[in-house]
BAKE-613364 format. One record per residue (C-alpha): residue in one letter; x, y, z negated. Coordinates in steps of 0.5 Angstrom, whole numbers, plus 2048, in hexadecimal, padded with zeros to 3 digits. Each point is the difference from the previous one (the first is absolute). Layout:
N
<pt><residu>a</residu><u>X</u><v>Y</v><w>Z</w></pt>
...
This chain:
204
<pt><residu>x</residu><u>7EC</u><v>8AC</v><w>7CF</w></pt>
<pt><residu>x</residu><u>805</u><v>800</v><w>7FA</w></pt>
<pt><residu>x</residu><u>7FB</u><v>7FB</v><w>7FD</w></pt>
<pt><residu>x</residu><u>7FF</u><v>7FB</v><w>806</w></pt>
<pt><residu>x</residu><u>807</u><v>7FF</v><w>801</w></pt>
<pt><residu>x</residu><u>801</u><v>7FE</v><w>7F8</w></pt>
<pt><residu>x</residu><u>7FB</u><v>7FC</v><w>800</w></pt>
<pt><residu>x</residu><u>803</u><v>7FC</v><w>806</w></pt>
<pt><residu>x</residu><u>807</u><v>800</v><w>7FD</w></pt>
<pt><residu>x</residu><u>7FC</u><v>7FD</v><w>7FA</w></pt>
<pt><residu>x</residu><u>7FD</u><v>7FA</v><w>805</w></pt>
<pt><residu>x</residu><u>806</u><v>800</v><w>802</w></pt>
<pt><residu>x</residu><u>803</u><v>7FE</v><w>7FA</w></pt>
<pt><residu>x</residu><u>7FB</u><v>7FC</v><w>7FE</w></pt>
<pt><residu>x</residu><u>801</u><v>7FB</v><w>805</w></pt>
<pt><residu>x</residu><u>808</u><v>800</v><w>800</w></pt>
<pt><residu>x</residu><u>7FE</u><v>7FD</v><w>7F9</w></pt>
<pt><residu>x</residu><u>7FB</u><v>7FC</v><w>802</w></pt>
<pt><residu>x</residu><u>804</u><v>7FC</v><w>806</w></pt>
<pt><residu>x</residu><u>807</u><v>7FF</v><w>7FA</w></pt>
<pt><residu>x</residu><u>7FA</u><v>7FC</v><w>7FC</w></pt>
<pt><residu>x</residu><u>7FF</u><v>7F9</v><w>800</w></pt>
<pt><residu>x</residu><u>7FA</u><v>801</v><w>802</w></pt>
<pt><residu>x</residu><u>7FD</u><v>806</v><w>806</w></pt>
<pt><residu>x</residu><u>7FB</u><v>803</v><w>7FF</w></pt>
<pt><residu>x</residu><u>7FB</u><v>803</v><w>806</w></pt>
<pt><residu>x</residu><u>7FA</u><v>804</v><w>7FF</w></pt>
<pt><residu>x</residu><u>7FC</u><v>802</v><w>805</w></pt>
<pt><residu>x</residu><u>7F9</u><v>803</v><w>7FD</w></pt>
<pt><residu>x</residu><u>7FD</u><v>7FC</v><w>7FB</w></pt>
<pt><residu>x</residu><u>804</u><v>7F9</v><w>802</w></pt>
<pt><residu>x</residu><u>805</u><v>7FE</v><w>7FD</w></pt>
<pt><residu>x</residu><u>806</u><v>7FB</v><w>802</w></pt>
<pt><residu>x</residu><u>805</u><v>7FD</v><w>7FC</w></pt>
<pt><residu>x</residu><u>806</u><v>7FD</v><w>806</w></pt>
<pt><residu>x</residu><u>805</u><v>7FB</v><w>7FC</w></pt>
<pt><residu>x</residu><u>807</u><v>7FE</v><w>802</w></pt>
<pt><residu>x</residu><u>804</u><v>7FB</v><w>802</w></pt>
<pt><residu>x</residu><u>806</u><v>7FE</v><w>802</w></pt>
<pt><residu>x</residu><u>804</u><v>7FB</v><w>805</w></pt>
<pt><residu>x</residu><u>806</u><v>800</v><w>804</w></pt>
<pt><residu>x</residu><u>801</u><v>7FA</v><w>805</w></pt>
<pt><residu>x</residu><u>805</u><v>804</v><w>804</w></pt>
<pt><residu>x</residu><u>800</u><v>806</v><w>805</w></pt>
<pt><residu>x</residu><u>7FB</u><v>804</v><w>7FD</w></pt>
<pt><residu>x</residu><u>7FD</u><v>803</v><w>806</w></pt>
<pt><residu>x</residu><u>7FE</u><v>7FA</v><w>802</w></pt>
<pt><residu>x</residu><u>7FC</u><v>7FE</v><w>7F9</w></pt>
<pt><residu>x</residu><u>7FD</u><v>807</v><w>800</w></pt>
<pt><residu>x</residu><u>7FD</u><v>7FE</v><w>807</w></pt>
<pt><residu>x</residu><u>7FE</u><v>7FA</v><w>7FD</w></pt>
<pt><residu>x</residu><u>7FC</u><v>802</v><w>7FA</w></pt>
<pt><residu>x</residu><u>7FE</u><v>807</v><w>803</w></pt>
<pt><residu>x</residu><u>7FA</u><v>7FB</v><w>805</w></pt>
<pt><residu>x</residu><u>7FE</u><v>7FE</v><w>7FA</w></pt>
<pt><residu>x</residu><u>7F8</u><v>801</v><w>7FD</w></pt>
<pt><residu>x</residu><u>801</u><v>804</v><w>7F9</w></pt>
<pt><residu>x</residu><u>807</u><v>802</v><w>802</w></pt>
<pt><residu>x</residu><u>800</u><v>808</v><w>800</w></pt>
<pt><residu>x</residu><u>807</u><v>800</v><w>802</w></pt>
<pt><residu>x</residu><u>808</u><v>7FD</v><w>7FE</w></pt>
<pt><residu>x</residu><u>807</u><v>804</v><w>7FF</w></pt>
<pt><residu>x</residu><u>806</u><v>7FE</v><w>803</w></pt>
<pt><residu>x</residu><u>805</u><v>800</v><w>7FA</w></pt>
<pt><residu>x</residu><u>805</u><v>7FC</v><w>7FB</w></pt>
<pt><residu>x</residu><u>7FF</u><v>7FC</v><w>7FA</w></pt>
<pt><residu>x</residu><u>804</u><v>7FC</v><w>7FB</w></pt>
<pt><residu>x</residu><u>807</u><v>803</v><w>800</w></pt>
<pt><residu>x</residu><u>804</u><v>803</v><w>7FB</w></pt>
<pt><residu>x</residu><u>801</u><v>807</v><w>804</w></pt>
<pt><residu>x</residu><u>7FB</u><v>806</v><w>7FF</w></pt>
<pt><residu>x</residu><u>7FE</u><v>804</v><w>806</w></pt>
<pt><residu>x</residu><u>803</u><v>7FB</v><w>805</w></pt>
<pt><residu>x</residu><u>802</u><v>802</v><w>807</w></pt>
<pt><residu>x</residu><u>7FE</u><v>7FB</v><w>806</w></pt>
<pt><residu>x</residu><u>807</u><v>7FF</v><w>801</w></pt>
<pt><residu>x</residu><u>802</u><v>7FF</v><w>7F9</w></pt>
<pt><residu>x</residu><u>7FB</u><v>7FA</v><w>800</w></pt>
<pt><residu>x</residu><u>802</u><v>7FD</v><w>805</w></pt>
<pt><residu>x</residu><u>808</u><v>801</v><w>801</w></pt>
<pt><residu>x</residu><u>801</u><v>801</v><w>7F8</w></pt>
<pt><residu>x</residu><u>7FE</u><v>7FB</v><w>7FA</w></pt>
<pt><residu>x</residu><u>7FA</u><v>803</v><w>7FE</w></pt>
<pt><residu>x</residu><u>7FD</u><v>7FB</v><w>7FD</w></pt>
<pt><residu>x</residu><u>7F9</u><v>803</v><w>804</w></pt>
<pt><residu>x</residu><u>7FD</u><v>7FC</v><w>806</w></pt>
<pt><residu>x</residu><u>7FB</u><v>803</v><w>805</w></pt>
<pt><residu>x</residu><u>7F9</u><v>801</v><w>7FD</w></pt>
<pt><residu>x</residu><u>7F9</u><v>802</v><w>801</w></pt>
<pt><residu>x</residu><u>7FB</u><v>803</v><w>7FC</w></pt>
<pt><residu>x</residu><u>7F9</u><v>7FE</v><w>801</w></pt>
<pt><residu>x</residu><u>7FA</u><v>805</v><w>7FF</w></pt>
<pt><residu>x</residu><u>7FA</u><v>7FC</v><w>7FF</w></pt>
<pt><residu>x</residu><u>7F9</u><v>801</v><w>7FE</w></pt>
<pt><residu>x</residu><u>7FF</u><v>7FA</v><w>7FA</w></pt>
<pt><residu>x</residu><u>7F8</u><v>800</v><w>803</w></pt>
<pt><residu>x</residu><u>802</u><v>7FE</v><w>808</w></pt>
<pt><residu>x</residu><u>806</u><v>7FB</v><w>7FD</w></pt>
<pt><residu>x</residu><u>803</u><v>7FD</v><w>7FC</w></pt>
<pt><residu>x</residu><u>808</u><v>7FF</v><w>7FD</w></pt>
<pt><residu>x</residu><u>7FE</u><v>7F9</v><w>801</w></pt>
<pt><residu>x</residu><u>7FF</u><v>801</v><w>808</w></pt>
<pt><residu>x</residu><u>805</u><v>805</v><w>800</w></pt>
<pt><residu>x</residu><u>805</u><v>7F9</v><w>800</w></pt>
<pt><residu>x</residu><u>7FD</u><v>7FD</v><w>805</w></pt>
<pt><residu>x</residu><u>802</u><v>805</v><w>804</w></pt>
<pt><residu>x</residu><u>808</u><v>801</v><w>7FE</w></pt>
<pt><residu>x</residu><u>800</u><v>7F8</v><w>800</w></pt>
<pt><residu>x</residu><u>7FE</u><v>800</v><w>808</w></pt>
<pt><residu>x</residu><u>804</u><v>805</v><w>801</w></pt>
<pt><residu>x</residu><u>807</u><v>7FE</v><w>7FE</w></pt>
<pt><residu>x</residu><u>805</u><v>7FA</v><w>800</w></pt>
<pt><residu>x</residu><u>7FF</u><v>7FE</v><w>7FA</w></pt>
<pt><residu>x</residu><u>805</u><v>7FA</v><w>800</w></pt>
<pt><residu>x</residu><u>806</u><v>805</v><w>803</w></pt>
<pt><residu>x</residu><u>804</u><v>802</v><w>7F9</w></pt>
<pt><residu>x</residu><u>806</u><v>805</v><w>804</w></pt>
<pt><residu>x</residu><u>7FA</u><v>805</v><w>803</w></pt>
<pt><residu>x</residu><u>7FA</u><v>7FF</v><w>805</w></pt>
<pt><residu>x</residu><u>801</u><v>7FF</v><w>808</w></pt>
<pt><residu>x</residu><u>806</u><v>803</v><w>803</w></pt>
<pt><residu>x</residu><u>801</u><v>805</v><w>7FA</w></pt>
<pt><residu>x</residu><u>805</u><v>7FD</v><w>7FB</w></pt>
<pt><residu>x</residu><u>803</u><v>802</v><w>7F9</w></pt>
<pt><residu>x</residu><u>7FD</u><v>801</v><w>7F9</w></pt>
<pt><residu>x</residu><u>7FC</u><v>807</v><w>801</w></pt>
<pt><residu>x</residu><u>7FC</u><v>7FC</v><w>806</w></pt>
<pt><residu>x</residu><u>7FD</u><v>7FA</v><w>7FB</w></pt>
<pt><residu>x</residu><u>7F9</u><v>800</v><w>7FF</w></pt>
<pt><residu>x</residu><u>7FE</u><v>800</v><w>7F9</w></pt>
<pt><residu>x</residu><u>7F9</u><v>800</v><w>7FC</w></pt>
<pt><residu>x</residu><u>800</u><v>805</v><w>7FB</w></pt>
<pt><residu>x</residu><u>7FC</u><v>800</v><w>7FA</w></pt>
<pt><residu>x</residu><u>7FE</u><v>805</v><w>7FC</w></pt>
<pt><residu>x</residu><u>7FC</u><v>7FD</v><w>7FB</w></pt>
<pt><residu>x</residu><u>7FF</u><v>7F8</v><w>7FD</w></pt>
<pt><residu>x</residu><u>7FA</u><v>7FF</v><w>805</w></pt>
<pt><residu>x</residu><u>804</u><v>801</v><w>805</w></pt>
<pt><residu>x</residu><u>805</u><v>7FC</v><w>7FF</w></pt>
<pt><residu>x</residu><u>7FC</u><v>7F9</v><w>7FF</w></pt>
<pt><residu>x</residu><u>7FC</u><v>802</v><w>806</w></pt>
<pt><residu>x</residu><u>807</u><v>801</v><w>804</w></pt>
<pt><residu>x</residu><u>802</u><v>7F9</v><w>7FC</w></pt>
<pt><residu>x</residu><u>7F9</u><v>7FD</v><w>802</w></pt>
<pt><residu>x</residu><u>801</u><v>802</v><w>807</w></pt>
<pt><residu>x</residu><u>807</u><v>7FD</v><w>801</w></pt>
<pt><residu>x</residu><u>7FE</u><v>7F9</v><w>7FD</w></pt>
<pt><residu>x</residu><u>7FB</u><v>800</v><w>806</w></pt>
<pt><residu>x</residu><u>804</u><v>802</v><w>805</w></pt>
<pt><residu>x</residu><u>805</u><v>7FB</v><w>7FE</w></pt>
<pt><residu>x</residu><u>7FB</u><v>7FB</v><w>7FF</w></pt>
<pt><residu>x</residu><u>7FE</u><v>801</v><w>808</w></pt>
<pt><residu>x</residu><u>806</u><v>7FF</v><w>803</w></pt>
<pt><residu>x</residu><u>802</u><v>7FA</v><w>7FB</w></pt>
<pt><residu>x</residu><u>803</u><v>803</v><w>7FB</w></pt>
<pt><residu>x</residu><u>805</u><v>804</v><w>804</w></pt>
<pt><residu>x</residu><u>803</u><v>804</v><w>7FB</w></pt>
<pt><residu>x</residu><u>7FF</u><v>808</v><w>801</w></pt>
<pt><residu>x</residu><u>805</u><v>805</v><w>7FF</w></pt>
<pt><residu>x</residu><u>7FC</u><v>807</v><w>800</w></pt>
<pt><residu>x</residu><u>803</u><v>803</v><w>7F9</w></pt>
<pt><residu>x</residu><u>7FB</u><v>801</v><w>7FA</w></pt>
<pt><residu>x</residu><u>802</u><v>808</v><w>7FD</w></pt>
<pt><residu>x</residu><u>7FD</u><v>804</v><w>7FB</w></pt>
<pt><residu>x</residu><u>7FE</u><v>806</v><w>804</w></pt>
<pt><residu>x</residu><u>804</u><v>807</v><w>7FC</w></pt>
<pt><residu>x</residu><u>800</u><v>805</v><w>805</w></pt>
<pt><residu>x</residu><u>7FF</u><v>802</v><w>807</w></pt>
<pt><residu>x</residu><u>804</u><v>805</v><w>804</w></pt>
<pt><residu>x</residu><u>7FC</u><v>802</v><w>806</w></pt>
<pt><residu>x</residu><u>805</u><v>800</v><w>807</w></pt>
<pt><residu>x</residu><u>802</u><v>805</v><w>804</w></pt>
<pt><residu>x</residu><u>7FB</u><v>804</v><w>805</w></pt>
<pt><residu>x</residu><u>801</u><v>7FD</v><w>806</w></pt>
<pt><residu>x</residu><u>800</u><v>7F9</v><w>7FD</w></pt>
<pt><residu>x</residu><u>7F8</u><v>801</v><w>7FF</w></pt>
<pt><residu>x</residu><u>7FB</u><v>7FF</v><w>805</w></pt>
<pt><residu>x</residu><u>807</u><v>7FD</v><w>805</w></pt>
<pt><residu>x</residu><u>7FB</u><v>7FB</v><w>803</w></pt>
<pt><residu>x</residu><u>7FB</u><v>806</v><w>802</w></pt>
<pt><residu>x</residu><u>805</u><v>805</v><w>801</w></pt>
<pt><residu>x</residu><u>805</u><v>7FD</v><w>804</w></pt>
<pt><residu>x</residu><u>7FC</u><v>7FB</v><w>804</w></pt>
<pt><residu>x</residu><u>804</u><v>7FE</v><w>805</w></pt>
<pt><residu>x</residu><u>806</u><v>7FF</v><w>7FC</w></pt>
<pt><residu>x</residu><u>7FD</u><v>7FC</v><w>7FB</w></pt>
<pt><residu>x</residu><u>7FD</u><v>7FB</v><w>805</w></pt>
<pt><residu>x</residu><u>807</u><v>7FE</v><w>802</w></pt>
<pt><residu>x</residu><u>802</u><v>7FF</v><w>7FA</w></pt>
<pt><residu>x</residu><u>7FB</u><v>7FC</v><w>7FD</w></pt>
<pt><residu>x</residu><u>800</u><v>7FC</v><w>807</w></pt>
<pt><residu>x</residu><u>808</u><v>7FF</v><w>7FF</w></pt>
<pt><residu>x</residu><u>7FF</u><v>7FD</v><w>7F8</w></pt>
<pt><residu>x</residu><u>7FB</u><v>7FC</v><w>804</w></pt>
<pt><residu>x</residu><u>7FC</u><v>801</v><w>7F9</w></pt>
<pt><residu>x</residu><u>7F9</u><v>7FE</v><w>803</w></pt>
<pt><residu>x</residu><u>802</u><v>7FA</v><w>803</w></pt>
<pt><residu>x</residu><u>805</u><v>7FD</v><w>7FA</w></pt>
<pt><residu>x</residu><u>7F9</u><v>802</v><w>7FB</w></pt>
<pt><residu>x</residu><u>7FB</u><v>7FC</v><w>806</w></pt>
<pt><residu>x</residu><u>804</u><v>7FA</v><w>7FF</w></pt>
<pt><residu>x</residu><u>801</u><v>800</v><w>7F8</w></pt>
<pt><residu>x</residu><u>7F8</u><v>801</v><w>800</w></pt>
<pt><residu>x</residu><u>7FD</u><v>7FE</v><w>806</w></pt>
């Protein structure tokens, strides 16, 4: 009994490990998965976990904050204080089903990228939506995908931030899986900011 319980403190441990990687990985008997991660904020986080969570490839997203100065942010300092930080995802990915470069065109439709103070009815530095990168590729994709954005709406200047992504601060408990978990609520929210209807008339 002793040496069943060891060991499962060990597997334990090991994906603690695994999940603060810049990878995940998952075994599940003699297939191996490698899961990146990317990250974006484009406003109210529980709105872009719902976004990315139907995604094919995407095996899960995390509400949290990014880009600021303060470690270990609480909501209400993000939101009330100057942190520097905004709402953020991250993105768990499989590479084999979807690509960084799909994962864009997904943040793209998926915000106002011409609303400098924010997105929809949230309005502040912590609710503007930023394409983080975590590496050169990256970032030409980013600048790739905003010159032919802006080329589709004639030259329309997009203001969505290009950041160099440091470090992710996952968000408080009851901020994961809000959409899911507070059904009712969340509906009423996202129906009040009138995202989908601003986001139908962007790219519709």
């Amino acid at each position: 009994m002793t040496k069943v319980i060891f060991f499962i403190i060990v597997l334990i441990n090991l994906n603690t490990l695994n999940s603060l990687a810049g990878t995940v990985t998952v075994t599940a008997g003699d297939n191996k998965n490698e899961y990146k991660k990317a990250y974006f904020a484009g406003g109210c986080f529980w709105c872009m976990e719902e976004s990315f969570d139907k995604v094919k490839g995407v095996i899960k997203s995390i509400s949290g904050y990014s880009g600021g100065h303060v470690k270990n942010p609480t909501y209400k300092q993000v939101i009330y204080k100057d942190t520097g930080h905004v709402e953020a995802i991250a993105v768990y990915y499989d590479p084999e089903l979807i690509s960084y470069e799909e994962l864009l065109k997904v943040f793209w439709v998926n915000i106002d990228p011409f609303d400098a103070n924010g997105q929809f009815c949230d309005k502040g530095k912590s609710y503007r939506s930023v394409a983080f990168y975590q590496n050169i590729k990256q970032k030409k994709l980013i600048e790739n995908s905003i010159s032919s954005i802006e080329k589709k709406f004639n030259k329309k200047k997009i203001v969505t931030l290009v950041w160099k992504f440091k470090k992710f601060y996952p968000a408080e408990d009851y901020h994961q899986n809000y959409y899911q978990n507070n059904f009712l609520r969340y509906l009423a929210y996202k129906s009040g900011c009138q995202r989908e209807e601003i986001l139908k008339k962007i790219w519709n």
